[in-house]
C-alpha positions in Angstrom: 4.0 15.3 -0.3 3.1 16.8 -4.0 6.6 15.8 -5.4 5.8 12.0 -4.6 2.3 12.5 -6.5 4.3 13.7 -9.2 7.2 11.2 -9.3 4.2 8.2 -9.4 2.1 10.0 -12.3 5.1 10.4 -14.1 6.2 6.7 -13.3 2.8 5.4 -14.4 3.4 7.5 -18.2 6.9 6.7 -18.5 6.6 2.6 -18.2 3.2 2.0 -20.1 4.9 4.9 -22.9 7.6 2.3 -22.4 5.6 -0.8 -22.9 3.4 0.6 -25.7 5.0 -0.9 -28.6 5.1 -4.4 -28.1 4.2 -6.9 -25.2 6.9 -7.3 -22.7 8.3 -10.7 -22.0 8.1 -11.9 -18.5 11.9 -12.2 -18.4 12.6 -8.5 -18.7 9.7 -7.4 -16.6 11.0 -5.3 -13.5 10.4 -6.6 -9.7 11.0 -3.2 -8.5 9.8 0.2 -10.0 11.7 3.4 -8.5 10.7 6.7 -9.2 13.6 9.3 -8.8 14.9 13.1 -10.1 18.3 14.1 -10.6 17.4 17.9 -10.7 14.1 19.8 -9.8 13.9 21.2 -12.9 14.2 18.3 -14.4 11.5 15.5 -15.0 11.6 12.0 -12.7 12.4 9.4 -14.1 11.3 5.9 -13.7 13.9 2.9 -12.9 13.4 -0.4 -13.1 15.2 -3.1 -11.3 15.2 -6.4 -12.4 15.8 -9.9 -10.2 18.3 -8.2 -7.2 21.6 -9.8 -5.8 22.2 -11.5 -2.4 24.4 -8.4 -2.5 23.3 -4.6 -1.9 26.0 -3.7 -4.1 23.6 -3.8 -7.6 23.5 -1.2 -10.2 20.4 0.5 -10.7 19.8 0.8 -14.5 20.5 4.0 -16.1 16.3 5.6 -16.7 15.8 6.7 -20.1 13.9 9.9 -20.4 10.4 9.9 -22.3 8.2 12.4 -23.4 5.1 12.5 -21.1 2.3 15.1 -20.0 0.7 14.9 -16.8 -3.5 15.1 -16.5 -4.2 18.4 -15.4 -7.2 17.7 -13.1 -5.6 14.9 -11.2 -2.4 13.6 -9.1 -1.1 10.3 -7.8 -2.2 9.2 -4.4 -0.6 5.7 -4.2 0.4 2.3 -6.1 -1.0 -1.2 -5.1 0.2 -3.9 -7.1 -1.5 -7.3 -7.6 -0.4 -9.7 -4.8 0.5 -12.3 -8.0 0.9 -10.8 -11.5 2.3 -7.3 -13.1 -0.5 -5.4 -12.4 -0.9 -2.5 -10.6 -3.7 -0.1 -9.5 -3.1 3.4 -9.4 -4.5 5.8 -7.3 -4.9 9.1 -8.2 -6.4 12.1 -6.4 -8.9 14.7 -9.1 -11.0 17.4 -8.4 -13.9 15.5 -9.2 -12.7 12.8 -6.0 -10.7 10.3 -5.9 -10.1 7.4 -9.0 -8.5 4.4 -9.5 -7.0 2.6 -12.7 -5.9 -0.5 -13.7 -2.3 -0.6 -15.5 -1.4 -4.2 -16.8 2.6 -4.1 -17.1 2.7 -7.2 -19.5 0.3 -6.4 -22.3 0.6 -1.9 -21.5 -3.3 -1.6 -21.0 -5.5 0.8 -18.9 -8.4 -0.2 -17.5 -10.7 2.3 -15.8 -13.1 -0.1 -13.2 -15.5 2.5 -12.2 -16.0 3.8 -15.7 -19.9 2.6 -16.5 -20.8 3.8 -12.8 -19.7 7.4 -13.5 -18.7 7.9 -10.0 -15.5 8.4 -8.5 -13.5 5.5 -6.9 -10.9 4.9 -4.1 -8.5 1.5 -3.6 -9.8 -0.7 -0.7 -8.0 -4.3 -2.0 -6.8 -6.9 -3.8 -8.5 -10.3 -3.8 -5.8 -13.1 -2.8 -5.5 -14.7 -6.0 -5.4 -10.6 -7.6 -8.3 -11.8 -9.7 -11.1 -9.1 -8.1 -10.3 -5.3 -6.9 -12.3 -3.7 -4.9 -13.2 -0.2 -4.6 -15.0 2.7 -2.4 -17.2 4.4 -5.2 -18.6 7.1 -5.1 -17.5 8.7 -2.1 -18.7 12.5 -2.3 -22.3 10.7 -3.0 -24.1 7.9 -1.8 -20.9 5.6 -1.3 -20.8 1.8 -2.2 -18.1 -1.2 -2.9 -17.6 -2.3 -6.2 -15.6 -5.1 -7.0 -13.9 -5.2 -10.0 -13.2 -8.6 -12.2 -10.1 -8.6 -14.1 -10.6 -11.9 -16.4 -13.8 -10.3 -18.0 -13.2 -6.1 -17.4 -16.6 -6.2 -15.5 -17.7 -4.5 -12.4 -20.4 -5.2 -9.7 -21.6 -3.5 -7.1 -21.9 -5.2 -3.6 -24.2 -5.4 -1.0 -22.6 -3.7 1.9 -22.8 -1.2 4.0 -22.0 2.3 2.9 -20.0 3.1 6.2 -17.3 0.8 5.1 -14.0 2.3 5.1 -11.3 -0.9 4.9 -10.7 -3.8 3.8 -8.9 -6.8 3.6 -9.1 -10.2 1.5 -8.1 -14.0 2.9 -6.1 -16.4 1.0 -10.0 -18.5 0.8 -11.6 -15.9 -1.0 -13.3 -14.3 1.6 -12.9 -10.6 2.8 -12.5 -8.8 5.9 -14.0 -5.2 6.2 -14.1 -2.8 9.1 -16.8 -0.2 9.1 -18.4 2.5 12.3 -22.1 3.6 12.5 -20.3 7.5 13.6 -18.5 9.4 15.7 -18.4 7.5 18.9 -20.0 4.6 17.8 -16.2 2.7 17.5 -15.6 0.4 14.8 -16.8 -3.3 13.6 -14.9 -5.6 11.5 -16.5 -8.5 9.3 -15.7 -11.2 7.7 -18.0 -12.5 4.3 -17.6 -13.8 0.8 -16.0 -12.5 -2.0 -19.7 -10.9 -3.0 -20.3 -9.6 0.4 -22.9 -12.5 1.1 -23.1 -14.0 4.6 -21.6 -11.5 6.6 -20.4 -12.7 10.3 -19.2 -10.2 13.0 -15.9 -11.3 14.1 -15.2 -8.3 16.7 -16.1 -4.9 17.4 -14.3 -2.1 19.7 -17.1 0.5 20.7 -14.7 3.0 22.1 -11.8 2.5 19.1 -11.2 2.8 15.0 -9.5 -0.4 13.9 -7.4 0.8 11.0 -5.3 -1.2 8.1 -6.8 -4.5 8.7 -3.4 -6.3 7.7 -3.9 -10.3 7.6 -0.9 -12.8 8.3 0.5 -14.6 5.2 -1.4 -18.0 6.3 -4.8 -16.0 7.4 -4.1 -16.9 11.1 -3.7 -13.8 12.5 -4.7 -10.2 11.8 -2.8 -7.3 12.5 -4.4 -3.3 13.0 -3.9 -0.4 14.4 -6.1 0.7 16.8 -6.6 4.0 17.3 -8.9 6.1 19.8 -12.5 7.2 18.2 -12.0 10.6 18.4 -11.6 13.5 16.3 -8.2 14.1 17.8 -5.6 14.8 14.5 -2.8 12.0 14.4 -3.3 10.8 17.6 -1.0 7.7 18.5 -1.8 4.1 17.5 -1.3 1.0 18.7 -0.6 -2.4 16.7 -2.8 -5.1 17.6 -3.0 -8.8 16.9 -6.1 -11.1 16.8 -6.4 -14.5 16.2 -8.7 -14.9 13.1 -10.4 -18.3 13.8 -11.6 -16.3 17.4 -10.8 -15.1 20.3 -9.4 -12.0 22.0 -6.7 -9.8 20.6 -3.6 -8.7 22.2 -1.8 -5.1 22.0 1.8 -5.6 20.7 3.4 -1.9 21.0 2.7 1.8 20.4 2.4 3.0 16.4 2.1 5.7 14.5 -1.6 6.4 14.0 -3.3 8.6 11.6 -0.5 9.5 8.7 -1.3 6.1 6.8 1.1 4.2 7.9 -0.2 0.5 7.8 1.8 -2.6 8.9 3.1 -4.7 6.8 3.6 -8.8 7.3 7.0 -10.2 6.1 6.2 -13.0 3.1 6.6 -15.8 5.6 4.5 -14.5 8.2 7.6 -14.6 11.0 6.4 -11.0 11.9 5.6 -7.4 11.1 7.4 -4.2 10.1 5.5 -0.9 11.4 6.0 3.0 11.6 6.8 4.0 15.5 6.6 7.7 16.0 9.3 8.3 18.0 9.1 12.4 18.4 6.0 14.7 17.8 8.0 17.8 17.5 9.9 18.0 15.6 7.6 14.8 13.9 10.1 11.7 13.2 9.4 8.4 12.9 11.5 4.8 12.8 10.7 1.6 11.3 10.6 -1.6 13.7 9.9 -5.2 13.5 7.8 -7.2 15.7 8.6 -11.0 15.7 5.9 -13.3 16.6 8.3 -16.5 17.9 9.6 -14.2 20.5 7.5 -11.1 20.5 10.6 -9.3 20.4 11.0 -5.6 19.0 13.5 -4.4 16.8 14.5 -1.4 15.5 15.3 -1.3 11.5 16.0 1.8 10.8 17.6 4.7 13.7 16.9 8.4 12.3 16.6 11.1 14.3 15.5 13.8 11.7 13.5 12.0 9.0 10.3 10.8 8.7 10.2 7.2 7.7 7.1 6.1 5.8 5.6 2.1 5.3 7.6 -0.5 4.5 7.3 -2.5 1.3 9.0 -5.7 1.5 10.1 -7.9 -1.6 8.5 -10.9 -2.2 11.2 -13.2 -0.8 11.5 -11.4 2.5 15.0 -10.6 2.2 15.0 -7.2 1.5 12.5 -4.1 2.4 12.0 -0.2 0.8 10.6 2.3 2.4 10.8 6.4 1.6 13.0 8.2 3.9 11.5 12.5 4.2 14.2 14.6 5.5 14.4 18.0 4.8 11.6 18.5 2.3 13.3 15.5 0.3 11.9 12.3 -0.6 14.3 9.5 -1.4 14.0 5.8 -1.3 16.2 3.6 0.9 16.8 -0.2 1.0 17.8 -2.9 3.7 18.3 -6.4 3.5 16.5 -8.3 6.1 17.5 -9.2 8.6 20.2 -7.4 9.7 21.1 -5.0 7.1 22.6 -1.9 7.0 20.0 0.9 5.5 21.1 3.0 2.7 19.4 5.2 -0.1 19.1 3.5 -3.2 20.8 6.6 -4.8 21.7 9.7 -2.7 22.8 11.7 -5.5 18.6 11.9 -6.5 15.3 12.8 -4.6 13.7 9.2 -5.1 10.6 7.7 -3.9 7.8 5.5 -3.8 9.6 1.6 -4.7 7.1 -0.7 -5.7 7.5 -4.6 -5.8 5.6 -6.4 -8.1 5.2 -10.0 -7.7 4.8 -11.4 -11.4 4.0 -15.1 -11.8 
């Protein structure tokens, strides 16, 4: 997947070059980013798409190409943009570990959150209200969660435990995290304040990880994959659901486990969209959506030789993007929800990694 870290790196270059000389005005910020690449030899290109149609017929504006360079120690692992305003944290992957920045689409400034710790750093969440981020620093070390405050560029370090590997926030403030003691030991997720302080235990499942801790738009429910605590590669996943105020959780259907594919709530909560792995060999996969009024399953997308990757939906619910991998190429496709007919943003290009941002 080196082309996608490539087409985000670039991305990330080509829109703050973009926004560099002046402040952007809210009206002409994107709500989706698209990263795509006419020729190999030529450079991606980033394409921003402003408020879409009922319609899928829109026109994608025509990219302009800019100068760039790429870092030559590091590439893009992922995007994660703030659940409320044009910010985004970037992901990358260096030899030195993994590290995170903070790209602020309206005023075209980098912030670095880990910076005064000297230590690398990895994305874990946003905060609800996309005021905190926190991070995994200091991974290849003695590992620890920072949380990162945007309204002062300050950073703190948390008191929790260094086994912590996800994490999720609540519309209240409060965070979920999920963390195992070792192989064989399972997993335990918690739920705390938004400094860590008075951790409870809300379940644990000694024989299982519970992975992508996914809450429900109105923090009744959390969705997770569940998969067996084993080092088995890839091994199939289950999505679960659990009531958050207690109780005991419910398996919903077989997922794909282990290739990062997390589930993803649609805006108003109605139900989930998830990665199914429908063949291991040759390795495809399908998007389906659970809906919680019926618990019924249906399928969005219907490949047979692709491999389709999370879905990303906008923030009105009434379309979703997702990367399609078929034949070593990446390319982003589109469908309105529900109902719609898939299609690739642009077949002509190798596209990929669509990114909604939220804005306020």
């Amino acid at each position: 997947m080196q082309i996608r870290f490539c087409f985000l790196l670039l991305a990330i270059s080509l829109w703050v070059a973009s926004c560099s000389a002046s402040p952007t005005a809210t009206a002409t910020l994107p709500t989706l980013l698209v990263f795509s690449q006419a020729q190999q030899a030529e450079p991606p290109l980033l394409v921003a798409v402003g408020p879409l149609q009922e319609e899928m017929g829109m026109e994608i504006p025509a990219p302009q190409p800019l100068n760039f360079s790429l870092p030559g120690d590091c590439s893009i692992y992922n995007l994660y943009p703030s659940p409320n305003d044009y910010v985004v944290a970037a992901e990358f992957v260096c030899g030195g570990g993994p590290l995170v920045q903070v790209l602020n689409l309206r005023n075209a400034t980098v912030e670095m959150p880990a910076e005064a710790y000297q230590v690398d750093s990895r994305f874990m969440t946003w905060s609800a209200d996309g005021r905190f981020l926190y991070l995994k620093a200091d991974s290849l070390g003695a590992p620890f969660i920072l949380r990162y405050d945007l309204s002062n560029d300050t950073s703190r370090k948390l008191d929790l435990p260094e086994t912590v590997y996800d994490m999720a926030a609540l519309p209240d403030g409060r965070i979920l995290y999920a963390l195992t003691r070792g192989l064989g030991f399972g997993s335990e997720v918690w739920v705390a304040r938004s400094d860590g302080r008075r951790a409870t235990l809300l379940f644990s499942e000694p024989e299982s990880i519970v992975a992508y801790l996914r809450p429900s738009p109105d923090a009744t429910q959390l969705a997770y994959i569940l998969l067996p605590d084993s080092p088995q590669p890839f091994p199939d996943g289950k999505l679960w659901l659990r009531p958050l105020s207690g109780g005991e959780g419910r398996f919903v259907a077989i997922a794909d486990g282990g290739h990062g594919y997390a589930p993803t709530w649609s805006p108003d909560g109605s139900g989930i969209a998830f990665v199914v792995r429908q063949s291991a060999e040759p390795f495809f996969t399908n998007l389906f959506f659970y809906r919680l009024s019926d618990e019924s399953l249906t399928p969005l997308t219907d490949f047979s030789d692709a491999v389709v990757e999370t879905a990303s939906w906008s923030p009105q619910g009434n379309y979703l993007t997702f990367n399609v991998v078929r034949n070593g190429t990446i390319q982003v496709w589109m469908t309105a929800f529900p109902g719609g007919e898939p299609r690739p943003l642009d077949e002509t290009v190798a596209s990929c990694c669509a990114v909604w941002l939220a804005g306020r």
